[in-house]
C-alpha positions as CSV (number, residue, x, y, z in Angstrom):
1,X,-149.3,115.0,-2.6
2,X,-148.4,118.6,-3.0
3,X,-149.5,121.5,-4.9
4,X,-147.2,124.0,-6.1
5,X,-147.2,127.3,-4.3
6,X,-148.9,125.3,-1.2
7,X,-147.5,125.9,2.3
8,X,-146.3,122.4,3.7
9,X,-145.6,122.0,7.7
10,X,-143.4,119.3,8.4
11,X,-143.9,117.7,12.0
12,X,-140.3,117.6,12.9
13,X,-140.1,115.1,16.0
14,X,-136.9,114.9,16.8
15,X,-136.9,111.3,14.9
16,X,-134.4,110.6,12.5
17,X,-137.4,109.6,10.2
18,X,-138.9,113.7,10.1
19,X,-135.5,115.4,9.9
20,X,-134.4,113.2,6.9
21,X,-138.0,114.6,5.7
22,X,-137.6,117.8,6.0
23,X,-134.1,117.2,4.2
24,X,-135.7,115.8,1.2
25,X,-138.3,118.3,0.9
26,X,-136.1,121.3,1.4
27,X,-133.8,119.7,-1.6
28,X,-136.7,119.2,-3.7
29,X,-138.2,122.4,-3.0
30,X,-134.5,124.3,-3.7
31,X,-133.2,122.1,-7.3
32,X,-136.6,120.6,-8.9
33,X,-139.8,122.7,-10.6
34,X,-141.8,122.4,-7.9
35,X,-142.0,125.1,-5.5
36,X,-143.8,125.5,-2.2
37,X,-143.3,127.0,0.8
38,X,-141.9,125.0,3.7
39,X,-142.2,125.8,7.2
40,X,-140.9,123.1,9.8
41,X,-142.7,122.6,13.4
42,X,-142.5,120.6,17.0
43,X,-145.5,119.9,19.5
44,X,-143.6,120.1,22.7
45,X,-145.9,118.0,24.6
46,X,-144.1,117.5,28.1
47,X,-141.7,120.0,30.0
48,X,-137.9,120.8,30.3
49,X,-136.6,119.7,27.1
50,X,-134.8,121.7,25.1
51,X,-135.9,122.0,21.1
52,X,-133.6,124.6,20.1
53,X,-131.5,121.8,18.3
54,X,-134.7,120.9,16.0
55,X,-134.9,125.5,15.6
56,X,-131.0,125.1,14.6
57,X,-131.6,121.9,12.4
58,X,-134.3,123.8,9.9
59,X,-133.3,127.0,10.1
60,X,-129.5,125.5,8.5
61,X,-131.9,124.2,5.5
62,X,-133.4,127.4,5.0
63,X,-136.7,126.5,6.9
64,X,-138.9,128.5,9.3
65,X,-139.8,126.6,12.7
66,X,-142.8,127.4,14.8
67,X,-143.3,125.5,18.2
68,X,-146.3,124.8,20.2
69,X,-146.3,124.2,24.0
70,X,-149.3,121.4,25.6
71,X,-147.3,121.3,28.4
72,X,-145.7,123.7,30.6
73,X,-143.8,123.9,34.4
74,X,-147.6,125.4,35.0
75,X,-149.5,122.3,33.9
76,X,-147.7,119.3,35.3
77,X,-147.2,116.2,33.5
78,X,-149.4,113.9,31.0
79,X,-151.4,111.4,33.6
80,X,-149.6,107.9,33.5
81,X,-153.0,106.2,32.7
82,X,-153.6,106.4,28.6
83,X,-150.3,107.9,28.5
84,X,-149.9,107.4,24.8
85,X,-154.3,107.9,23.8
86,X,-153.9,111.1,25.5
87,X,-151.1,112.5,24.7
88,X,-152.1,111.6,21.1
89,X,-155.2,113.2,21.1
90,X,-153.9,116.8,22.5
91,X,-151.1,116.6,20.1
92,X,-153.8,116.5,17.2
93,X,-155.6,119.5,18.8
94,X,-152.5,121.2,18.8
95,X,-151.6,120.4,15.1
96,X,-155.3,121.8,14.1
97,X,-154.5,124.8,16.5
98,X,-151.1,125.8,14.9
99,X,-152.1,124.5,11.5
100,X,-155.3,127.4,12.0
101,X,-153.2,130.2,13.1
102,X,-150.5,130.0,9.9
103,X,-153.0,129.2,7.5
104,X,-151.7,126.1,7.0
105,X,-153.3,123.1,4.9
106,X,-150.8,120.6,4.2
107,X,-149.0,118.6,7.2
108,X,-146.3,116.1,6.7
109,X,-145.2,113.0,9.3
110,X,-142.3,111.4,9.0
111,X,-144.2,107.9,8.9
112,X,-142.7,105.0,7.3
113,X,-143.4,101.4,6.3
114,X,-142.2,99.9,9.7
115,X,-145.2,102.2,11.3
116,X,-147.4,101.0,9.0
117,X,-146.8,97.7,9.6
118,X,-146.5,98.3,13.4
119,X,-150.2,100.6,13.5
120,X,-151.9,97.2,11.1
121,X,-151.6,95.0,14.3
122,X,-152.1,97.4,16.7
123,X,-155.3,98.1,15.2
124,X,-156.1,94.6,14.5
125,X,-155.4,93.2,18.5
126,X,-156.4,96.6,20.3
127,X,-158.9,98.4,18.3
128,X,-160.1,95.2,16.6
129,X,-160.6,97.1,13.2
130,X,-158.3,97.0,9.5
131,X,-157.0,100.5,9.3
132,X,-153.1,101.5,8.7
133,X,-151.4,104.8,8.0
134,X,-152.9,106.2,4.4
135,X,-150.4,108.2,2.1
136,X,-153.0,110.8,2.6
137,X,-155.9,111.6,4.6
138,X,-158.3,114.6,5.2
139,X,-158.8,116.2,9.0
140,X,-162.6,117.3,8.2
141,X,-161.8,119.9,11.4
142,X,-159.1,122.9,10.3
143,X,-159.5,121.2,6.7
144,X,-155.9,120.3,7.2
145,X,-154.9,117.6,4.5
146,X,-151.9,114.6,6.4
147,X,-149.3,113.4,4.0
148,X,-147.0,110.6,4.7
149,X,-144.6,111.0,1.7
150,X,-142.2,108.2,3.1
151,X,-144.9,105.6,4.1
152,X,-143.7,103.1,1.5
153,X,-140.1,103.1,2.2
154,X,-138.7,100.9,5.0
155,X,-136.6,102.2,7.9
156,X,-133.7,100.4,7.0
157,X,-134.0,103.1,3.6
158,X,-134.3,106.1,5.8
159,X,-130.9,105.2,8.2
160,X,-128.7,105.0,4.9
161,X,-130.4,107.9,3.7
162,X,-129.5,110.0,7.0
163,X,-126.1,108.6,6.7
164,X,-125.1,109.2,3.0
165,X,-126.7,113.0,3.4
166,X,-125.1,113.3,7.0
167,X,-128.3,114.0,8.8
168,X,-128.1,114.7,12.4
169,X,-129.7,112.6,14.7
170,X,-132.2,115.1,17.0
171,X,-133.5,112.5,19.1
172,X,-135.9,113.4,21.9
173,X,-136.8,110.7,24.4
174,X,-139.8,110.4,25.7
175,X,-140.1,109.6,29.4
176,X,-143.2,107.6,29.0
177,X,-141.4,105.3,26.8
178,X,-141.6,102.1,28.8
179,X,-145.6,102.6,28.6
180,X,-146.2,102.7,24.7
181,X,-147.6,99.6,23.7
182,X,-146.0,100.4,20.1
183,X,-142.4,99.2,21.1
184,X,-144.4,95.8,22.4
185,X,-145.3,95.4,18.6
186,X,-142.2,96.4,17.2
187,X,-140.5,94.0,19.1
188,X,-143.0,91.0,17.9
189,X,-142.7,92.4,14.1
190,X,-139.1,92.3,14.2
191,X,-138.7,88.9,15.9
192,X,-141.5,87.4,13.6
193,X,-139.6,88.9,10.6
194,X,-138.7,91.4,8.2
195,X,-141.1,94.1,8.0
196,X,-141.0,94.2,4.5
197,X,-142.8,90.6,4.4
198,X,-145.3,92.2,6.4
199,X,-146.0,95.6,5.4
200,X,-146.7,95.2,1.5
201,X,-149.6,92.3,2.1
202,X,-151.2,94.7,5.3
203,X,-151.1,97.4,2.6
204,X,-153.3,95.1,0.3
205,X,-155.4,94.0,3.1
206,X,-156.2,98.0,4.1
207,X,-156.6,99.2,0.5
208,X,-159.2,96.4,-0.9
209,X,-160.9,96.8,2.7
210,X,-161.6,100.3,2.1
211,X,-162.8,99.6,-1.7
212,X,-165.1,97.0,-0.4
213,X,-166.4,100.0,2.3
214,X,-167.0,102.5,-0.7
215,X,-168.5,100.1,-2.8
216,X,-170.6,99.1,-0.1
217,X,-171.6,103.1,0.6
């Protein structure tokens, strides 16, 4: 997933899943063979909250942080309606945006198996398609390459991880919680079962339908 000598952004949330992340990175960039530069960055995508403990958080691993503003006291808020499409899809244009002006390639997200699982249905019962979260995947605009180097590992992993490396928790809660359709399936996954159950034969499912799609091609 990455080069050596390649710059590599982490999208640092606020989550617990990005700042244990950037953690792991920031070790394996310090003690193993493989060097790269890291940088560390938040899309602030809705006004008056503060990110300076994210600034604080990278900057005590040794890692630069860059911000980017959507939304400003100027601006207003995100419209209610699409809430979660649109704030999605000016978050992505931001990413592109800051990724162009460092000359970055590389972006990481803090995606894990539960949002694989989680993004399988959603697809499936809104978008009606098989898709889930790849390990990798090209942005054909900026030429920006997305890695997801935790994708495989459940949440369950990433909480003891945080704990045994005492891992802050940066939390930032969105106020349009209540309208993201994503805690409605997280809910259902977790009272149909254990996400692990789910996530491995989803994976399956997404990787012989895209086979099938290149064969086809």
């Amino acid at each position: 997933m990455i080069e050596p000598g390649e710059t590599v952004a982490v999208g640092l949330s606020g989550g617990l899943d990005s700042a244990v992340l950037l953690y792991v990175l920031a070790y394996i960039n310090k003690y193993s063979p493989l060097k790269f530069p890291l940088v560390a960055f938040h899309i602030k995508t809705f006004s008056d909250y503060p990110i300076e403990h994210l600034s604080d958080y990278a900057k005590s691993l040794g890692v630069p942080f860059i911000s980017h503003k959507i939304y400003g006291q100027d601006k207003g808020e995100i419209p209610k309606k699409g809430i979660c499409y649109t704030c999605s899809r000016l978050k992505k244009g931001a990413i592109i945006k800051m990724a162009q002006e460092h000359d970055i390639k590389k972006i990481a997200f803090g995606h894990h198996a539960n949002d694989f699982a989680e993004t399988f249905f959603m697809n499936i019962f809104e978008h009606k398609r098989i898709e889930g979260l790849n390990p990798a995947s090209k942005l054909d605009k900026g030429n920006i390459t997305i890695i997801r180097p935790m994708i495989y590992l459940e949440k369950e992993t990433i909480i003891r991880m945080a704990e045994h490396f005492n891992i802050p928790d940066l939390s930032i809660n969105c106020p349009y919680e209540e309208l993201n359709k994503r805690s409605d399936y997280r809910k259902l996954l977790n009272d149909f079962g254990a996400t692990s159950n789910i996530h491995k034969p989803a994976k399956r499912i997404v990787e012989s339908f895209y086979r099938k799609e290149n064969e086809n091609e």
